[in-house]
C-alpha angles and dihedrals in degrees: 000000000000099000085038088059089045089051097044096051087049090064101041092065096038087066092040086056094046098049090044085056084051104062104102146074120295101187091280134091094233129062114243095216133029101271101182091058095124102043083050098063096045106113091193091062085041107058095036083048087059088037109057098021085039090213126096112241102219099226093051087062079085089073090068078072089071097036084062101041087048088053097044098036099023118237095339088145097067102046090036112030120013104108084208093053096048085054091049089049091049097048091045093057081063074077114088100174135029133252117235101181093072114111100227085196090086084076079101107063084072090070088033087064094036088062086049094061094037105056093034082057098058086062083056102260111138118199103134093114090066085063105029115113096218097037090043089050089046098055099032087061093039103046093032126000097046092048092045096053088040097059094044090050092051092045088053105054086041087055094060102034072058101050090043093204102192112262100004101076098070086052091049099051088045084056093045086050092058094046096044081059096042116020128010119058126262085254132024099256125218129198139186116242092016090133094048094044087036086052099052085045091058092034084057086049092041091058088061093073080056093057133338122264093006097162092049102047109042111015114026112105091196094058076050100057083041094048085056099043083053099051100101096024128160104233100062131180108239124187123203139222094275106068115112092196092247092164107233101120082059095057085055102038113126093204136032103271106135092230097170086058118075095188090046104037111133119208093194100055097053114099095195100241090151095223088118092060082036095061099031096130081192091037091221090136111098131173113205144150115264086003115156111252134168123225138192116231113255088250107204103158122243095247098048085053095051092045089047084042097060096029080065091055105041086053093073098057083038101054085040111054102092134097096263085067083069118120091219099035122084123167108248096227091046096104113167134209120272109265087028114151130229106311087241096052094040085064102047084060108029103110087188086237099148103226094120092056089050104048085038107124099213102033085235092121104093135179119261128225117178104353093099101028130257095291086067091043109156090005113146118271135177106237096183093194089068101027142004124230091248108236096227098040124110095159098108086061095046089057104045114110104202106033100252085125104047114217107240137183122246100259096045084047099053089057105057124094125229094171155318130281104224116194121239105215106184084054106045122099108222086043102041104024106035079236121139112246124158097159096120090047089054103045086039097117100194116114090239112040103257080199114054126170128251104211101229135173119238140176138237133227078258098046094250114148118216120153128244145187118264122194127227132185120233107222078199108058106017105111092186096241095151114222100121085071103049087044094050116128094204092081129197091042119018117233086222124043144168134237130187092254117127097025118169087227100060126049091184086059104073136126097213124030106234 
């Protein structure tokens, strides 16, 4: 069972590998494979997502799959299928030796989390992704680890393409070849805040030389919502009469189950890795359907419940009040993606997971931070000046979990509004400097040019008249995509940009009343 665990949770990561290098865009508008698997199956994202949006997102009905194989197997998931809980495991066998001075007692603050987002998320506040174990690895390679080895693969090859050592070159660029179609992305990508998520990511894997399985034990609300739902499984871990409480199973336990005490044993907290049945020198340790096994109570404390309970609530008046929770205030910057819904009701879904930024075409997709305050922390945002919103893309919608990006068709897509392009004067060149420059007529990619040019006569230092083209922004027809922007020549500070104003998705956020 042992080895059988080893291999399965091989190949669990090895498909959620796969399907993470396959985020992103293959030529074609639509993804090969389903992407999202791993999100969908996630019960935690499941039951806040009811819980705040008050609606059931049909693909996350998967995740009942692993409600009833944790009730019926116990928290096979953990020790068998989580990707974040294989890297754990294989950072904490760095350990040799463990460590005696932990208080195993903190196995609690995970529940005690879990009730925080729970119970936030029933007044609609939605921050599970920050916690959750899938959403949290998602975004953390996305946002961090992907872009950092593939900028030190990529600095590698070009190094020695540079260098042109004689005979190697030719074997290099073969290699390169091979990653560029498998591995690394069409384009390197950036993203803003990629050292501080990437940070929290190795500091998660760096708990675990303190003690294995940190993460796991003592902080994952996901483990949490799993401990509780195995609580009364049917496969249980039963010990006989002839354990003399040596203590070996407890120096292997994955969890913090307390296996080498029989009054303390707890039944929620064992991730049913086997080692403990593995390393039994009176092989007293069995594992069995409808076995009698005694169990400890999950002890949390009534006050600590209470206090987690209504921390969990205040944080929802005390993450809103501020002007941004304002019916007719939106942030500027804050550009959404296409398909986006009601700010209000984004955020109410928006697990924070990543996947948008990385299947996004033009990298131009970014992490926020505070623009939309800290309840939509890490939530995705168009930032033009990096990366346009590409006028024939729907994969952001096709990724999301949870519907806070709505998939869309083409032509539906290519109608909605996600903004409004506003002229800089004082910086553009036919404006300011009397210069030609047509560059955001000619990338506009609507049918009909949302930018059109005014002839006008100006004058020279010298006096001298000559005419020039002058652009102008159709409220009409500009869909805020974007690209004029990125594309402008006039750099620092674009002569055209776009705000969030006009957006399909407010109709509190407009430039003109209609």
């Amino acid at each position: 069972m042992q080895n059988l665990r080893r291999a399965t949770q091989g190949i669990f990561l090895l498909i959620f590998v796969f399907l993470f290098l396959q985020t992103e865009s293959k030529g074609a508008d639509r993804l090969g494979y389903p992407v999202k698997l791993f999100l969908d199956f996630d019960p935690l994202i499941f039951i806040t997502t009811i819980l705040s949006a008050h609606t059931v997102v049909k693909a996350l009905c998967f995740s009942l799959i692993v409600m009833i194989a944790t009730a019926i197997l116990g928290r096979v998931f953990c020790g068998w299928v989580c990707p974040l809980g294989t890297l754990n495991h294989i950072m904490g066998s760095l350990k040799k030796r463990r460590s005696d001075t932990m208080n195993r007692d903190w196995y609690r603050v995970k529940y005690y989390i879990l009730i925080f987002l729970v119970v936030s998320s029933l007044f609609t506040l939605q921050i599970v992704g920050i916690m959750d174990p899938i959403s949290l690895l998602i975004r953390s390679l996305s946002i961090s680890v992907y872009p950092l080895f593939s900028y030190t693969i990529r600095s590698v090859f070009d190094t020695i393409y540079d260098l042109h050592p004689a005979g190697i070159v030719d074997i290099s660029e073969s290699i390169y070849d091979l990653l560029k179609k498998g591995i690394l992305s069409f384009n390197q990508p950036f993203f803003n805040q990629g050292v501080f998520i990437g940070l929290i990511f190795f500091i998660i894997l760096g708990l675990n030389l303190l003690e294995r399985r940190f993460w796991c034990r003592y902080l994952c609300p996901l483990g949490a919502l799993l401990g509780i739902l195995s609580r009364y499984s049917l496969l249980k871990r039963s010990v006989s009469e002839g354990c003399n409480e040596c203590g070996s199973c407890a120096s292997v336990c994955q969890g913090s189950a307390s296996p080498d005490k029989r009054e303390d044993w707890k039944s929620a907290e064992c991730l049913y890795c086997w080692n403990c049945e593995n390393v039994c020198p009176q092989d007293t340790v069995r594992f069995g359907f409808f076995k009698k096994g005694e169990s400890a109570d999950i002890d949390l404390g009534r006050r600590r419940m209470v206090t987690a309970m209504l921390s969990g609530a205040l944080a929802v008046p005390l993450l809103r009040t501020t002007p941004l929770s304002k019916s007719n205030i939106s942030s500027p910057k804050l550009i959404r993606p296409p398909g986006a819904l009601e700010e209000k009701e984004f955020l109410k879904r928006c697990v924070k997971c990543g996947e948008c930024m990385k299947v996004c075409i033009t990298n131009g997709l970014q992490p926020t931070f505070l623009e939309a305050g800290i309840e939509g922390i890490w939530s995705p945002v168009l930032v033009p000046v990096i990366g346009y919103c590409e006028f024939r893309c729907t994969l952001c919608g096709q990724v999301c979990p949870t519907g806070a990006i709505k998939e869309l068709e083409i032509k539906e897509k290519k109608e909605v509004k996600i903004g409004l392009a506003m002229i800089d004067k004082s910086r553009c060149l036919p404006y300011a400097h009397a210069t030609p420059c047509i560059v955001c007529e000619e990338v506009c990619p609507t049918p009909k040019k949302a930018i059109w040019f005014e002839s006008a006569k100006v004058k020279n230092r010298l006096g001298m008249e000559t005419v020039i083209q002058q652009p102008r922004v159709d409220l009409e027809l500009c869909i805020g995509c974007g690209i004029c922007e990125t594309k402008c020549p006039v750099k620092s500070r674009p002569a055209i940009y776009v705000t969030s104003i006009g957006e399909s998705r407010s109709k509190q956020n407009q430039l003109l009343l209609s």
